[in-house]
SEMIKOL-123659 format. One line per 10 residues: number of its first residue (from 1); their letters; for each residue x, y, z of N, C-alpha, C, CB. Coordinates in nm, 4 decimals. Glycine has a CB too. Example, Ala and Ser with C-alpha at 12.3 -4.5 7.8 and 13.67 -1.06 7.14 Angstrom:
1 = as = 1.3190/-0.5690/0.7800/1.2300/-0.4500/0.7800/1.3200/-0.3300/0.7800/1.1308/-0.4473/0.9046 | 1.2850/-0.2250/0.7080/1.3670/-0.1060/0.7140/1.2900/0.0030/0.7870/1.4084/-0.0598/0.5725;
END
This chain:
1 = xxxxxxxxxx = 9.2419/9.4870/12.6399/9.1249/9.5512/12.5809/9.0684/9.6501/12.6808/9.0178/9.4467/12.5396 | 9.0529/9.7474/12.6296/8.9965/9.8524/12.7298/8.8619/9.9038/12.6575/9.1115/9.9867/12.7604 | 8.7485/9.9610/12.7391/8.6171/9.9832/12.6620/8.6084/10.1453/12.7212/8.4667/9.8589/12.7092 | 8.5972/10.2750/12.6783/8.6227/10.3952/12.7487/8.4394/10.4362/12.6918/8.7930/10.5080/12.6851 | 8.3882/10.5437/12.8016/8.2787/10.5702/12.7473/8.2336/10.7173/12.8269/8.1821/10.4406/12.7601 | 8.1585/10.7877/12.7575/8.0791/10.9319/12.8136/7.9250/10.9256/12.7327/8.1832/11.1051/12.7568 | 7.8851/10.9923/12.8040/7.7321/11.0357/12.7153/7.7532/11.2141/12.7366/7.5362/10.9557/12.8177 | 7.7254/11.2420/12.6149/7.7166/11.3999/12.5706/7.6266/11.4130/12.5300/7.7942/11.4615/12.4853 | 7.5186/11.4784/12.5252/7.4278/11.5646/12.4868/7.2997/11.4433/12.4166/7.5078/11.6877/12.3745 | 7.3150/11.3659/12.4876/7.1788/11.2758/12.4919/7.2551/11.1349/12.3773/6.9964/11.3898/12.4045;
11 = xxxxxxxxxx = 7.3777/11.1284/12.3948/7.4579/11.0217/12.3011/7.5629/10.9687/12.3957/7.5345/11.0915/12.1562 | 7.5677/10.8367/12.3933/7.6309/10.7427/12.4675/7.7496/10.6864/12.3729/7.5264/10.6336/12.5163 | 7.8737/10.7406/12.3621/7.9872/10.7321/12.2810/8.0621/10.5988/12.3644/8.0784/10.8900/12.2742 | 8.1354/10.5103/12.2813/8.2150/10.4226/12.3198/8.3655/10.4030/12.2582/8.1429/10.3211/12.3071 | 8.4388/10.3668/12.3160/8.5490/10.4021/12.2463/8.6053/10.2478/12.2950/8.6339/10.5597/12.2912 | 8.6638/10.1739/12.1492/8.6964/10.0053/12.1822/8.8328/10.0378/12.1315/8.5976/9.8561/12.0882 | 8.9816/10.0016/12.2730/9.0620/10.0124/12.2133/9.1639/9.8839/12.2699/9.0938/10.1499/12.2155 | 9.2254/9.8114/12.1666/9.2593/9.6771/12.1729/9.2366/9.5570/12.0915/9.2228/9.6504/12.2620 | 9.1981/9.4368/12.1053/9.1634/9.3873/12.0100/9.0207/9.2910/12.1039/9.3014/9.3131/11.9267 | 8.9412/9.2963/11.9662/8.7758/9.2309/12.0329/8.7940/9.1020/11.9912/8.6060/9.2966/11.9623;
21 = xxxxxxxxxx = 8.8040/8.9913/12.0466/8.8313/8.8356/12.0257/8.7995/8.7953/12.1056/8.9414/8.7777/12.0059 | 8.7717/8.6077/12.1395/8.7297/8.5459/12.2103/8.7836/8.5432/12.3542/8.7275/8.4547/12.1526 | 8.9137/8.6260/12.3693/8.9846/8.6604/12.5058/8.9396/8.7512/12.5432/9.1140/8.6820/12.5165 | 8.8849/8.8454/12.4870/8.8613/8.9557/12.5941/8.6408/8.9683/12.5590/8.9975/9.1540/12.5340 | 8.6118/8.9242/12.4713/8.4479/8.8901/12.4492/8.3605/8.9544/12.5761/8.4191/8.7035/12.4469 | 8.3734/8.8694/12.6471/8.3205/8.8844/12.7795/8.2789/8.9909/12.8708/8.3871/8.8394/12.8345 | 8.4421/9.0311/12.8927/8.5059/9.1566/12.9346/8.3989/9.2596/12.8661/8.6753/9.1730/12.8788 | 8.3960/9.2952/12.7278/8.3532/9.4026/12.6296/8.2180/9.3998/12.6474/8.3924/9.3832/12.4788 | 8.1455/9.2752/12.6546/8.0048/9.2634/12.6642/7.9518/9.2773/12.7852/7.9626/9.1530/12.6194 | 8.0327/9.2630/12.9232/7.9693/9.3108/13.0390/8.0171/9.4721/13.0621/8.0099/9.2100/13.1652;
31 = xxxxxxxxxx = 8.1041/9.5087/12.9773/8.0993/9.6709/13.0210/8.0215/9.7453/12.8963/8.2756/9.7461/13.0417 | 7.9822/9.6953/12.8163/7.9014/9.7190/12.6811/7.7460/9.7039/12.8234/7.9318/9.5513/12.4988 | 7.7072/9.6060/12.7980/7.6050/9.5966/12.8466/7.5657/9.6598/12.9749/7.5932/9.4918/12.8445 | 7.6812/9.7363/13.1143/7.5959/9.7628/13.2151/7.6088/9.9431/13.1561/7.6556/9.7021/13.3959 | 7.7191/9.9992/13.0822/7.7194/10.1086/13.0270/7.5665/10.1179/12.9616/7.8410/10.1165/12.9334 | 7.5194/10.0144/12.8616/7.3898/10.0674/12.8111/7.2885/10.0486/12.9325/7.3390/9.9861/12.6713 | 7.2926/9.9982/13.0381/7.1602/10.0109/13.1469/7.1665/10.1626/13.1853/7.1749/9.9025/13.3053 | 7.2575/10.2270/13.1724/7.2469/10.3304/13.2010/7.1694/10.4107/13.1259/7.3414/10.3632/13.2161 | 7.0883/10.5407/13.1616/7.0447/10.6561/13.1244/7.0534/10.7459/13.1012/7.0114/10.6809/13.1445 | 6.9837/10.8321/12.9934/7.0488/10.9748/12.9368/7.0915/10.9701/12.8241/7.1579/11.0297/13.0029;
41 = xxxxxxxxxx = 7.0505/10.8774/12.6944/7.1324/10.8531/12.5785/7.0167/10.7914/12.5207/7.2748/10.7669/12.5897 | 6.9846/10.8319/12.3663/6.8974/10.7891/12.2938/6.9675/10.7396/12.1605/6.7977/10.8889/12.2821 | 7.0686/10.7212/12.1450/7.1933/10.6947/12.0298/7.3017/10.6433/12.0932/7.2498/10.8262/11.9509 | 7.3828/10.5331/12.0099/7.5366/10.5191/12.0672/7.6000/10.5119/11.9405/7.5769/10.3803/12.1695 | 7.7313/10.5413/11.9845/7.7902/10.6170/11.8393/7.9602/10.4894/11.8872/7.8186/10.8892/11.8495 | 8.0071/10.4307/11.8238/8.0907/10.3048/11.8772/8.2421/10.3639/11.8097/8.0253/10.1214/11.8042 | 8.3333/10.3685/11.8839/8.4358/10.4397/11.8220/8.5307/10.2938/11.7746/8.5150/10.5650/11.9390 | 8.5827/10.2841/11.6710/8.6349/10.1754/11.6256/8.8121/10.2286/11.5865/8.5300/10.1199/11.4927 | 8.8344/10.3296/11.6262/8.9563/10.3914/11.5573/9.0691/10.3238/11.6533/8.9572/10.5765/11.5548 | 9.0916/10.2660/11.7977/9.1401/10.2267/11.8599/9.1516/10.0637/11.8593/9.1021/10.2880/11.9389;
51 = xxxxxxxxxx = 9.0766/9.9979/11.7741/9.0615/9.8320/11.7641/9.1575/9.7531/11.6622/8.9071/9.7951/11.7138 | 9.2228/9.7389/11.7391/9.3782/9.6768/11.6424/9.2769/9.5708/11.5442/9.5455/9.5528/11.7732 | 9.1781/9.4843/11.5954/9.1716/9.3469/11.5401/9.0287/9.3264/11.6162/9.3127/9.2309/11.5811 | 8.9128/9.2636/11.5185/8.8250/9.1809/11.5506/8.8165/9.0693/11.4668/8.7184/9.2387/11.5611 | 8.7580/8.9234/11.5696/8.7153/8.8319/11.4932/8.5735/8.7902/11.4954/8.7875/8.7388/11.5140 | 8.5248/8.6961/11.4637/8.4111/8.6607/11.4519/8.3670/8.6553/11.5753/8.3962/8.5587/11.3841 | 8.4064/8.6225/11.7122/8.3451/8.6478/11.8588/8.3324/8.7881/11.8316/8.4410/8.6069/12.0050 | 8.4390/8.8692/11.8098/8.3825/9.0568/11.8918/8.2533/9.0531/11.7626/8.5598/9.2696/11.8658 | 8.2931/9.0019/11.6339/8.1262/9.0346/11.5796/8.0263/9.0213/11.6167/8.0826/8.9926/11.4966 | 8.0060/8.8418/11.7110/7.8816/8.8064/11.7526/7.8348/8.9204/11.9052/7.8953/8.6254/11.7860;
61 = xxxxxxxxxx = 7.9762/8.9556/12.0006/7.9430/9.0883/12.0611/7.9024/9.1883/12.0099/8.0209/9.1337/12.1110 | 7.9273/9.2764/11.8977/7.8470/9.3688/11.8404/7.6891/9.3474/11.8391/7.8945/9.3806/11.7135 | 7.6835/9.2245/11.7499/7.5537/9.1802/11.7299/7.4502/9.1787/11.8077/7.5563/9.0849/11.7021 | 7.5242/9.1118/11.9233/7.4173/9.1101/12.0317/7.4098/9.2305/12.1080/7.4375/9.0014/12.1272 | 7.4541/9.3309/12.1306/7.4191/9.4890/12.2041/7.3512/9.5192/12.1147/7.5313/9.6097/12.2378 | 7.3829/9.5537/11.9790/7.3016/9.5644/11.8419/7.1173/9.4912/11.8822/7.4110/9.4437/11.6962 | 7.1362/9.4013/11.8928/6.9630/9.3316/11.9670/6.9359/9.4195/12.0825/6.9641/9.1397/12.0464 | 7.0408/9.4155/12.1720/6.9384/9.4634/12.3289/6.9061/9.5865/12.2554/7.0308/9.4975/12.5223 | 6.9800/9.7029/12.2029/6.9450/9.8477/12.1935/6.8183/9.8454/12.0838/7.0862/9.9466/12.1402 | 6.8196/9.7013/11.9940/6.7255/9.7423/11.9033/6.5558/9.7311/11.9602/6.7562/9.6508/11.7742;
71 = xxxxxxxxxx = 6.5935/9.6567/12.0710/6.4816/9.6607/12.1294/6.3959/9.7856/12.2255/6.5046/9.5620/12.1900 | 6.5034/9.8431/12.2387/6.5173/9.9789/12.2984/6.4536/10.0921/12.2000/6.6768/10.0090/12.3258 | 6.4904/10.0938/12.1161/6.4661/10.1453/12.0164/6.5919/10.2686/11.9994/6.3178/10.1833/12.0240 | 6.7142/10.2333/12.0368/6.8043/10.3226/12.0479/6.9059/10.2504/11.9535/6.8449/10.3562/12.1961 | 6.9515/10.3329/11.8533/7.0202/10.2975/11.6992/7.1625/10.3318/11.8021/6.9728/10.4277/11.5130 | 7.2325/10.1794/11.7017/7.3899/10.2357/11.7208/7.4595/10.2397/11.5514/7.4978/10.1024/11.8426 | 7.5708/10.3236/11.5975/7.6049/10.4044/11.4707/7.7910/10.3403/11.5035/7.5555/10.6290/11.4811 | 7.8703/10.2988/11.3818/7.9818/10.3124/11.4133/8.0806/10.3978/11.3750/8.0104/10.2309/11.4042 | 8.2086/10.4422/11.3293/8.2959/10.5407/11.3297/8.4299/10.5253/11.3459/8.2638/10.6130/11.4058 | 8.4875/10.5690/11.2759/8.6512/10.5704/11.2291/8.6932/10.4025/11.2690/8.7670/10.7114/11.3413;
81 = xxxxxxxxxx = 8.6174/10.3470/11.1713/8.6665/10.1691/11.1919/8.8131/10.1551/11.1151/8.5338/10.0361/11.0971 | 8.9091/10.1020/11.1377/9.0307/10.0503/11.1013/9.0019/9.9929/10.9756/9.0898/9.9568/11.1979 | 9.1276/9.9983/10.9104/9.1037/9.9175/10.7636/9.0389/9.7754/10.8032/9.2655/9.8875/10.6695 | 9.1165/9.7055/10.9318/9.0832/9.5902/10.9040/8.9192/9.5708/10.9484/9.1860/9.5001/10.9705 | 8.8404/9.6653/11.0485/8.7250/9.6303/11.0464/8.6524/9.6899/10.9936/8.6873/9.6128/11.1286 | 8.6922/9.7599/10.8956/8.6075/9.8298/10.7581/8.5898/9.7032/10.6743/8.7044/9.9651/10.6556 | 8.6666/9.6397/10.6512/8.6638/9.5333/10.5859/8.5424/9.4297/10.6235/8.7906/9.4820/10.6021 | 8.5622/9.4108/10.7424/8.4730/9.3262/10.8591/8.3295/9.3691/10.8204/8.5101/9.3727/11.0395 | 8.2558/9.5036/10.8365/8.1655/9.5388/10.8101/8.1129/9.5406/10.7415/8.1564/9.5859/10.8222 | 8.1757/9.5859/10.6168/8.1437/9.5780/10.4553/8.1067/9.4065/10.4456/8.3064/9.6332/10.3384;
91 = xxxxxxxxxx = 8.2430/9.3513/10.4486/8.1762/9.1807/10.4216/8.0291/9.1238/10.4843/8.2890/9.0671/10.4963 | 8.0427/9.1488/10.6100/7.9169/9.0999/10.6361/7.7938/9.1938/10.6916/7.9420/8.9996/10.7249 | 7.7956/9.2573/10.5953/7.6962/9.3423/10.5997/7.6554/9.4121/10.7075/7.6101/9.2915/10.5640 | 7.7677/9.4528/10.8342/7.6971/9.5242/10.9636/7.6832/9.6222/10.9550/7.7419/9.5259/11.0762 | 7.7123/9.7002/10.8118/7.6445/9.8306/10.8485/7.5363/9.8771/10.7942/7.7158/9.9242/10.8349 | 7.4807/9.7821/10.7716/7.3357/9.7935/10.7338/7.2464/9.7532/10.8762/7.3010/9.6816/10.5953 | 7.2734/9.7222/10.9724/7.2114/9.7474/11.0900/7.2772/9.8505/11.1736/7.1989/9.6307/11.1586 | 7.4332/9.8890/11.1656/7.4841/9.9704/11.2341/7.5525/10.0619/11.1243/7.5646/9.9072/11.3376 | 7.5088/10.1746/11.0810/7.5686/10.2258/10.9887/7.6736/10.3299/11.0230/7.4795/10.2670/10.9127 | 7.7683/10.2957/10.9266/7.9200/10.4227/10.9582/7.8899/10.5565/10.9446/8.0571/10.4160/10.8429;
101 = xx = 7.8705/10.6595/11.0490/7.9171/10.8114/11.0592/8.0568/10.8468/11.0100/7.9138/10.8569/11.2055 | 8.0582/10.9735/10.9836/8.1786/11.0499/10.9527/8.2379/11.1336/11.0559/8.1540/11.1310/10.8470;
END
């Protein structure tokens, strides 16, 4: 699992490529989390086009960056999700807290 990231023009882009499961959880949420301590970004935009596979752990990781930023008041947005976590989203409703860009 690799987590790649830039901030452009006041947006903190992430790019998840691999698969988000209870093996790599951890991994994703401590480079998720010291990437958002950082500054210069009022949006994060989550690139999903690289994520072979999530299960219910990488969901409860979403979820919870989803809390720290909401407290922030900085919206995350997701983008080019895979069939299989288009699926993921739609079912349980995450994009109604994180809604899909084009």
């Amino acid at each position: 699992m690799k987590v790649k990231s830039r901030i452009y023009n006041g947006v903190l882009y992430l790019l998840l490529c691999g698969e988000l499961d209870e093996h790599s959880a951890e991994y994703v949420r401590n480079e998720m989390d010291t990437m958002f301590s950082k500054k210069g970004f009022g949006q994060i935009i989550i690139d999903l086009s690289e994520l072979d596979f999530m299960d219910s752990t990488g969901i409860g990781v979403l979820l919870g960056r989803y809390k720290r930023m909401k407290d922030r008041k900085i919206p995350i947005y997701i983008c080019n999700p895979s069939t299989h976590a288009e699926k993921i989203f739609k079912m349980t409703g995450l994009y109604d807290l994180m809604p899909k860009i084009v």
